[in-house]
N, C-alpha and C positions, 0 to 999 in steps of 0.2 A: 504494500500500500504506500504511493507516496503522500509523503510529507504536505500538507496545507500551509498556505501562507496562510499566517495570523493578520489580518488588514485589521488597522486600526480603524474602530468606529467612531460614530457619532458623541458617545460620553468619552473617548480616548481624544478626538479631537478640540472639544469645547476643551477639556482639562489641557491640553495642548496652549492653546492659545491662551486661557486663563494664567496659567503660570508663566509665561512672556508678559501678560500685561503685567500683573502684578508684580513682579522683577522689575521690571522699568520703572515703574511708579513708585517701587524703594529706593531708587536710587542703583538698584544693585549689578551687576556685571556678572554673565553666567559662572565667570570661576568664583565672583563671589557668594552667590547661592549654592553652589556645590561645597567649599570650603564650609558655609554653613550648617549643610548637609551632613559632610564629614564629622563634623565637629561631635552632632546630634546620633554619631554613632553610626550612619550611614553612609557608607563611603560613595561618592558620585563625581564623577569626572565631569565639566566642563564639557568636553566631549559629549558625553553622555545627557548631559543635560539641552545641549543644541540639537542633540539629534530628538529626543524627546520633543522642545519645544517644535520642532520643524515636522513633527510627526512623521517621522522615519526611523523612529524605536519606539517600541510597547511601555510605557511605564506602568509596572508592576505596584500592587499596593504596598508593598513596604517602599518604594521610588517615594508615591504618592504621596503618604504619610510624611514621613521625611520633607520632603518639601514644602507641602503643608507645615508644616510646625517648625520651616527654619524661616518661611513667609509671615507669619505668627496670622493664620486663617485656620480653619477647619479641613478638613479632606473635602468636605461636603460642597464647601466655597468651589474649590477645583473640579469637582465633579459636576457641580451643577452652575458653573458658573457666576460671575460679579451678581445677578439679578437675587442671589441668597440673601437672607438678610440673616 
């Protein structure tokens, strides 16, 4: 059986773009959200975080979380979007 590509969907893409806005509007620079990242016990490369935002990598929920919580938002934010309150 071959292997399926995993295409990122509709909640992989708002979360996509949602953590590109959010970064910019901290002020932040991808290595510095990843640095954050790291810090918070989750190790994340810059790399890995551009391809995320670019959606051309899956962000797995521990990514999520992580990010989440170095943005100081919710998961819920990312997932569903700035419209959360």
């Amino acid at each position: 059986m071959a292997a399926r590509s995993l295409e990122i969907g509709p909640a992989g893409m708002l979360a996509a773009r949602t953590i590109e806005i959010l970064r910019v509007e901290r002020g932040l620079g991808q290595r510095q959200l990843a640095e954050r990242c790291s810090a918070l016990g989750r190790p994340v490369s810059n790399t890995m975080l551009s391809r995320i935002e670019l959606a051309k990598r899956r962000c797995d929920i521990d990514d999520l979380v992580a990010i989440a919580d170095a943005l100081q938002v919710s998961p819920l934010v990312l997932l569903h979007g700035l419209g959360v309150a």
